[in-house]
C-alpha positions as CSV (number, residue, x, y, z in Angstrom):
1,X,26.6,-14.0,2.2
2,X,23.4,-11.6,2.0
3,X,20.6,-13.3,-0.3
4,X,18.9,-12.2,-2.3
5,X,16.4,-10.5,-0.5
6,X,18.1,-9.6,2.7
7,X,18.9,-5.9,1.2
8,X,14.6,-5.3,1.6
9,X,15.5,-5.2,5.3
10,X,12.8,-5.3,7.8
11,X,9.8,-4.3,4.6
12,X,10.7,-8.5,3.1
13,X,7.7,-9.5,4.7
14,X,5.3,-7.0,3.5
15,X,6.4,-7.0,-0.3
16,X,3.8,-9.6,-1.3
17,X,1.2,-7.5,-0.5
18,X,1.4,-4.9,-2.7
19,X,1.7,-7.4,-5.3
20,X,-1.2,-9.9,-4.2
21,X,-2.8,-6.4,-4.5
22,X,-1.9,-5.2,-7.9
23,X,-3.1,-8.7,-8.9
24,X,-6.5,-8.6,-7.6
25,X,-7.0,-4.8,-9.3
26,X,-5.4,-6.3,-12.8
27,X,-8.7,-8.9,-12.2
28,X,-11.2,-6.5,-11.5
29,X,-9.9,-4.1,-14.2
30,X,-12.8,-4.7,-16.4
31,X,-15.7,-5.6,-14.2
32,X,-15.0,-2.5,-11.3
33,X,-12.8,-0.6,-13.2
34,X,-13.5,2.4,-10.3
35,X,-12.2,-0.4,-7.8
36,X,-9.6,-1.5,-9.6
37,X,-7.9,2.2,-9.9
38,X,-8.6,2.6,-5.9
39,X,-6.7,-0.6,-5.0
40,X,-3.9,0.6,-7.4
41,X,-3.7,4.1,-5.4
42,X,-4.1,1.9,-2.2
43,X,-0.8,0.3,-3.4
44,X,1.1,3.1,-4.8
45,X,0.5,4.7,-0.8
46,X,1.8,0.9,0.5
47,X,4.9,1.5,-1.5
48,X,5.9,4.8,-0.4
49,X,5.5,3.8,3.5
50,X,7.2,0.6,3.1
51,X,9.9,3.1,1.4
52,X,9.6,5.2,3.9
53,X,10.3,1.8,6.4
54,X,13.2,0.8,4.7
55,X,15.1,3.6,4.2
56,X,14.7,4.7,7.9
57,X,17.6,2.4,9.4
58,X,20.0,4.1,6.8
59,X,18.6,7.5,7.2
60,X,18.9,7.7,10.9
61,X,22.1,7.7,11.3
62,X,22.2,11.0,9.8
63,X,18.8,12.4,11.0
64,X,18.0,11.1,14.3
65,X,14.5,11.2,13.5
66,X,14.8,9.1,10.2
67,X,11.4,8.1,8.3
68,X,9.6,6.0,10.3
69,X,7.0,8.0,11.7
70,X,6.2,8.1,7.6
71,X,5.9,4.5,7.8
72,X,3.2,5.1,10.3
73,X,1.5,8.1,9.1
74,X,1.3,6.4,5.4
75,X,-0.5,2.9,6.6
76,X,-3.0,4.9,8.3
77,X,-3.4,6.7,5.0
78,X,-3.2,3.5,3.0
79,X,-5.9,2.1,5.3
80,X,-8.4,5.2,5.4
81,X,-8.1,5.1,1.5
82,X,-8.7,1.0,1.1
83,X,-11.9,1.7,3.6
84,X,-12.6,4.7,1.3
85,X,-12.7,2.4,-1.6
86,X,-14.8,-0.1,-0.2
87,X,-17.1,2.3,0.7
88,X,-17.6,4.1,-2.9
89,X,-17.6,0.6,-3.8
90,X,-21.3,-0.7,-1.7
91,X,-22.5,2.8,-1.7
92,X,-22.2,2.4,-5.7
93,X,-23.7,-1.5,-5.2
94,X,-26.9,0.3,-3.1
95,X,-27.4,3.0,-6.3
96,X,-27.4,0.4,-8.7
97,X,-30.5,-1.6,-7.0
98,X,-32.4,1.0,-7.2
């Protein structure tokens, strides 16, 4: 019997993050609203590659390359954006204590 789950594949492990994610941007909405968006971007980019992840095992049967060089390509994305919105982030913190 599959559960549940099972039908995520190999991406059940990561689907918290995304929404542990979404969460913290819903509690910044107000106070860093420019954070907030960023993080929500950051996760729309997580949910594409961990697309791109699961459908790959189904997809390679028919395309021997399949998608998971998308899954690699969109982390380092997701990451370079998240370090992107930290950085607007502190370099906005530095203006403002001026």
């Amino acid at each position: 019997m599959i559960s549940d789950w099972e039908f995520l594949g190999s991406i059940r492990g990561y689907v918290p993050v995304p929404i542990l994610i979404l969460i913290y941007a819903y509690l910044l909405r107000r106070k860093l609203s420019d954070v907030a968006r960023g993080l929500t971007i950051g996760v729309g980019i997580l949910v594409a590659s961990m697309g791109a992840r699961w459908a790959d095992e189904p997809l390679c049967h028919m395309h021997p390359v399949g998608t998971h060089f998308l899954w690699h390509i969109l982390n380092a994305v997701m990451l370079a954006w998240m370090i992107e919105v930290y950085h607007r982030h502190m370099l906005a913190g530095k203006r403002a204590k001026r």
